[in-house]
C-alpha positions in Angstrom: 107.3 15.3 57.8 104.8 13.5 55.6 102.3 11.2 57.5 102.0 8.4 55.7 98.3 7.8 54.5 96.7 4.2 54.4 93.3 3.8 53.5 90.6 2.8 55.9 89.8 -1.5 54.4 93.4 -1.5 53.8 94.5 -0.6 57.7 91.6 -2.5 59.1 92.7 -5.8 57.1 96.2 -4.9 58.2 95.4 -4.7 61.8 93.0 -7.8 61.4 96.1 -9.7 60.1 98.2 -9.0 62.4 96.3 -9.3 65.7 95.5 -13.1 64.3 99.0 -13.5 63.8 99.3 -12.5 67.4 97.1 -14.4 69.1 98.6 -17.6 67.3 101.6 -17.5 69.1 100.5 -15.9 72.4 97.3 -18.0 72.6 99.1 -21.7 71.5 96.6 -23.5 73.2 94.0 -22.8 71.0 95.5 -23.7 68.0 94.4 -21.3 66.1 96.7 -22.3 63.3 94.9 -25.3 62.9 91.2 -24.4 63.4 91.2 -21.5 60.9 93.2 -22.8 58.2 91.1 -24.0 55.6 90.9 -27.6 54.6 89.8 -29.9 51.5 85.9 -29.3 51.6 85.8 -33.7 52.0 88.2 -33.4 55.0 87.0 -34.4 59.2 88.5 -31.1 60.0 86.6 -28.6 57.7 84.8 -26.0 58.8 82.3 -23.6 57.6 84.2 -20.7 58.9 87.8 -21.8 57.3 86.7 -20.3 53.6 86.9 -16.6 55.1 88.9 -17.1 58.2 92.5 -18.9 56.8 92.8 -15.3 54.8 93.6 -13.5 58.3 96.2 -16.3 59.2 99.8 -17.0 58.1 102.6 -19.5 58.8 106.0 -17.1 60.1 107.2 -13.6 60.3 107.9 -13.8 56.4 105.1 -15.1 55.6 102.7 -11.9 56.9 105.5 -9.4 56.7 105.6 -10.1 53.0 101.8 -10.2 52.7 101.2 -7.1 54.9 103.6 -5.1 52.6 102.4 -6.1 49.6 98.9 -5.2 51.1 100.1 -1.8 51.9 101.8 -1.0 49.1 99.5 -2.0 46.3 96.2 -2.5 48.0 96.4 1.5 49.4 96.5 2.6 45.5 93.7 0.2 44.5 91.3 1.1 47.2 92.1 4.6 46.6 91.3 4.5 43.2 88.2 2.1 43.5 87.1 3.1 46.9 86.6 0.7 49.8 83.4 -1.2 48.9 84.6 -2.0 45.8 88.5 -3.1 47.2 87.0 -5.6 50.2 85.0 -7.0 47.9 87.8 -7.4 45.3 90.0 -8.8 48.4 87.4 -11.5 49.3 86.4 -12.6 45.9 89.6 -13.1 44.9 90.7 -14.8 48.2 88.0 -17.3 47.7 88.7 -17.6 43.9 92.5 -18.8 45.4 90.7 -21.6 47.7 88.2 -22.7 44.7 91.0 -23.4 42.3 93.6 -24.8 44.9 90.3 -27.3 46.0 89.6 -27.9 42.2 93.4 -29.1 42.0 93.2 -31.6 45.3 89.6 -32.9 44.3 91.3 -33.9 41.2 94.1 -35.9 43.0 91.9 -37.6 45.1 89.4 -38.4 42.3 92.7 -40.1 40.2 93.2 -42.1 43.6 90.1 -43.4 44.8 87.7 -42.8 42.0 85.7 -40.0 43.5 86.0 -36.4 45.2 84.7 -37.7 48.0 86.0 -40.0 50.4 82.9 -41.7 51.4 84.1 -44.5 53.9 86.2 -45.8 50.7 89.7 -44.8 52.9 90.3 -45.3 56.4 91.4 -41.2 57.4 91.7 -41.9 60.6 94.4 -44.8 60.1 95.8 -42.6 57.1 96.4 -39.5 59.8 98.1 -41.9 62.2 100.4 -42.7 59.0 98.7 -46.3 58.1 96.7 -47.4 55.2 96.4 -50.7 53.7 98.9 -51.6 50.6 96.1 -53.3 49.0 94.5 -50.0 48.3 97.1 -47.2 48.0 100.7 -46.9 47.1 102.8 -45.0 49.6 102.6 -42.1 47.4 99.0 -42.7 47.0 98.6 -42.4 50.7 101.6 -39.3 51.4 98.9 -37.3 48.5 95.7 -38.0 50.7 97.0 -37.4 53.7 98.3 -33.8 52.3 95.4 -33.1 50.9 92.8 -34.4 53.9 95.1 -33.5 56.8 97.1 -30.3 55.3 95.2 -27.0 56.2 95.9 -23.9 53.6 96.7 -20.7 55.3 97.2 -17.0 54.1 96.4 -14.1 52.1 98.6 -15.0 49.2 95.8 -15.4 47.0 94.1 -12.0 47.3 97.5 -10.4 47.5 97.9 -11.9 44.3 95.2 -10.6 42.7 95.8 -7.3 44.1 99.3 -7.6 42.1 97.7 -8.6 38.9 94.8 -6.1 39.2 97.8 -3.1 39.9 99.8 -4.7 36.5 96.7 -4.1 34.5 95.7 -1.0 35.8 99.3 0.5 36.4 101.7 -0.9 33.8 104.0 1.6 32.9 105.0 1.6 37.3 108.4 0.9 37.7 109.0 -1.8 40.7 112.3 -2.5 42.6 112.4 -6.4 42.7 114.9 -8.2 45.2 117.9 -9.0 43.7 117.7 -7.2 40.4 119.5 -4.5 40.5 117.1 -2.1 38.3 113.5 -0.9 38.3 111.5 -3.2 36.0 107.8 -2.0 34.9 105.0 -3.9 36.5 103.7 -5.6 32.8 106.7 -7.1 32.6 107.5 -8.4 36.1 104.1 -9.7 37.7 103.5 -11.9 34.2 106.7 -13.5 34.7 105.5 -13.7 38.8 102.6 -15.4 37.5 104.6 -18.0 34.9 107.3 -19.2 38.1 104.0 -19.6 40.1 102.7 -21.9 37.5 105.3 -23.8 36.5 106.3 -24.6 40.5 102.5 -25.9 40.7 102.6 -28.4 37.9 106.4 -29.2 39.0 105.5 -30.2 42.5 108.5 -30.0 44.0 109.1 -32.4 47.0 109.3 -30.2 50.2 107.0 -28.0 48.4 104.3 -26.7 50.4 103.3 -23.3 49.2 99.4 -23.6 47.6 100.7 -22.4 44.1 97.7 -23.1 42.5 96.0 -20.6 45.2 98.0 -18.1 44.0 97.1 -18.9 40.6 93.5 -18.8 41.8 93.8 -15.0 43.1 95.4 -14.2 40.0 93.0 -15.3 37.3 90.3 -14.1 39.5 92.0 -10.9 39.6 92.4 -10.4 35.9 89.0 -11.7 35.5 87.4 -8.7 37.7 89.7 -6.1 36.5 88.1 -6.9 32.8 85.0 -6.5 33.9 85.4 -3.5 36.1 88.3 -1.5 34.2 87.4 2.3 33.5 86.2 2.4 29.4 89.4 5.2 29.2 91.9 2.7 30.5 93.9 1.2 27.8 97.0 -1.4 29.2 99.5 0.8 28.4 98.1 3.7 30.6 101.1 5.2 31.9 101.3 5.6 36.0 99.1 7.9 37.6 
């Protein structure tokens, strides 16, 4: 039998992931979930650590198992082909690429609300995380927004794992991917830009109940494609078939 080979960055982020994910439900009084999340840069409960530290954590089983897999099976062919140095730093730029867009897109709420990107004593947060604000200043949908955005902490690697996907579209078009519920293989430069357009139009929709970072996911991606410009081999064309 085969053994099944995963390179080095790829297993230690891997095994990274999922001892966090560990300790968040073995170690509960810690609250792990909420000091390593990441949170708008103007928030009380900001961190300097959160920017690197809410990639290694994630919300549920289906959450990381989705992430992990994802990781495995497109991030092994990546680093393989690029070489670890080159893959970690991918994985991190692109995960902070996620957090810089998804904070562009909350600075701008809070700037339509109160004027600025900054609080600055203009809002009571403390009264606002206890669920009060005055009328006088915000609407009740004024005030559900900045709580979201001051009190809501971002968690995951869904934003590198999205760049990972867009960089293994580019690079890997012609790969035929089996995609839950469709019933045939469908090649990656189809799929993922479609991926990519759902993911969109779910950001500017804003469903109610909606708390997946969309824009994050945009973030990875764009960063993604951005890189994969720049780095792609001069011999690469996009309709390279798969190596």
């Amino acid at each position: 039998m085969n053994n099944i080979y995963i390179p080095p960055v790829v297993k230690n982020l891997l095994i990274i992931n999922i001892l966090f994910f560990a300790a968040t439900y073995l170690l509960t009084s810690l609250h792990l979930d909420d000091l390593l999340a990441v949170y708008y840069f103007d928030s009380p409960k900001f961190e300097l650590w959160q920017p690197i530290s809410y990639m290694f954590m994630h919300g549920g089983i289906a959450h990381i198992f989705f992430n992990m897999f994802a990781l495995y099976s497109f991030g092994s062919l990546l680093e393989s082909r690029w070489g670890g140095k080159k893959f970690i730093i991918f994985y991190f730029i692109t995960g902070l690429g996620a957090l810089a867009l998804q904070w562009a897109v909350q600075a701008y709420e809070v700037h339509q609300i109160i004027g600025s990107v900054t609080n600055n004593g203009k809002i009571n947060l403390s009264a606002l995380f206890q669920g009060e604000f005055d009328t006088n200043q915000l609407s009740m949908t004024q005030a559900v927004t900045l709580r979201s955005i001051y009190f809501g902490g971002m968690l995951g690697a869904s934003g590198a794992i999205f760049g990972l996907l867009v960089a293994f579209g580019m690079l890997y078009p012609n790969a035929e991917l089996l995609i839950m519920f469709i019933p045939v293989p469908v090649k990656a430069k189809y799929i993922i830009p479609v991926y990519i357009l759902v993911e969109l139009s779910l950001g500017v929709a804003q469903f109610e109940g909606d708390s997946v970072a969309h824009y994050a996911h945009l973030g990875g991606a764009l960063i993604g494609f951005i890189l994969v410009k720049i780095w792609k081999d001069k011999n690469d064309t996009f309709y390279t078939l798969y190596e």
